[in-house]
C-alpha positions as CSV (number, residue, x, y, z in Angstrom):
1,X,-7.5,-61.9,100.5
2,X,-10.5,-63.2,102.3
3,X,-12.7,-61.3,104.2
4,X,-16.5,-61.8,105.9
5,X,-19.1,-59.1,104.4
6,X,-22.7,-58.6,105.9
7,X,-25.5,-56.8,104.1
8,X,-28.1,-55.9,106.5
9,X,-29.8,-53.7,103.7
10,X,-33.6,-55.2,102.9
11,X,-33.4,-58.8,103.5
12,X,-29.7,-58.8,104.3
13,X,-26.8,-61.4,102.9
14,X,-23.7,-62.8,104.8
15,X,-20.7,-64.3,102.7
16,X,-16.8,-64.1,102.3
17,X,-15.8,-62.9,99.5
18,X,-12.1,-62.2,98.2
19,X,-10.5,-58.8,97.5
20,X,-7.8,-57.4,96.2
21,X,-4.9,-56.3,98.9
22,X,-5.8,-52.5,99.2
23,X,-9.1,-52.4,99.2
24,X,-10.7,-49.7,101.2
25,X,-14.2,-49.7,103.2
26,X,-15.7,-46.9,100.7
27,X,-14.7,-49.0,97.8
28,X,-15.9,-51.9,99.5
29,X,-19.6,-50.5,100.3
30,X,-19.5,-48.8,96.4
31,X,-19.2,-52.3,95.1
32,X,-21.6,-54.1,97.8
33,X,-24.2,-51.6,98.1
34,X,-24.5,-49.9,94.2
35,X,-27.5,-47.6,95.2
36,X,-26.6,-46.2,98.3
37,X,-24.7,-43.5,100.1
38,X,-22.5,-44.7,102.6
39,X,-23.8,-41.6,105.0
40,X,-27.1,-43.2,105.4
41,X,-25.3,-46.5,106.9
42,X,-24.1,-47.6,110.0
43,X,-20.4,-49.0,108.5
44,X,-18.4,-51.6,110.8
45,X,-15.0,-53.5,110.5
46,X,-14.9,-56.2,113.1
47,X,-17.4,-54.6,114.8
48,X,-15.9,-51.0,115.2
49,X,-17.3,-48.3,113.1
50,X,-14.9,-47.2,110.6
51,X,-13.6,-44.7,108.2
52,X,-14.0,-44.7,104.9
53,X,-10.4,-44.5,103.8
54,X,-9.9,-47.7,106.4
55,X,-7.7,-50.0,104.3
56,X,-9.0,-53.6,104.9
57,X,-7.4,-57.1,106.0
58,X,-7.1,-60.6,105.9
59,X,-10.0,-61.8,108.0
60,X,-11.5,-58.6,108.1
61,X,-15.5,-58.5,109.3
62,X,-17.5,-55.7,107.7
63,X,-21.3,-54.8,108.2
64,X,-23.2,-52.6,106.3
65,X,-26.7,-51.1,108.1
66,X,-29.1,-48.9,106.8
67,X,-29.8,-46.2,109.6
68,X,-32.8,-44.7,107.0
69,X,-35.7,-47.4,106.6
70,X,-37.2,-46.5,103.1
71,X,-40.8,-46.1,103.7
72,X,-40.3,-45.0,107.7
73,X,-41.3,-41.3,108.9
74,X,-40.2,-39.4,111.5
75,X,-43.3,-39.3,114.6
């Protein structure tokens, strides 16, 4: 199946790509985002954020945002 995956990690990427039927979002971000932990991103599926056990679809948009900025410190 077909489904629309954005990066917004460094200088972000935007492209369908096709996955197996079954695929959840934590599966997904493991393959997408190699280095990172899912609990330091903002993770959306057609713009809702989502669980990770969320089992994707056909058509399916998903985001991936860092909410840590490497580099930033808090005030």
């Amino acid at each position: 199946m077909r489904i629309l995956v954005i990066n917004n990690d460094g200088g972000g990427f935007a492209d369908y790509v096709e996955v197996e039927a079954g695929l959840t979002v934590q599966k997904l971000f493991s393959r997408h985002v190699p280095h990172g932990v899912a609990r330091d991103y903002l993770i959306r599926v057609n713009r809702q954020p989502t669980a990770p056990d969320q089992v994707l679809q056909e058509g399916d948009r998903v985001s991936f945002t860092p909410t840590k900025i490497e580099g930033a410190h808090a005030a």
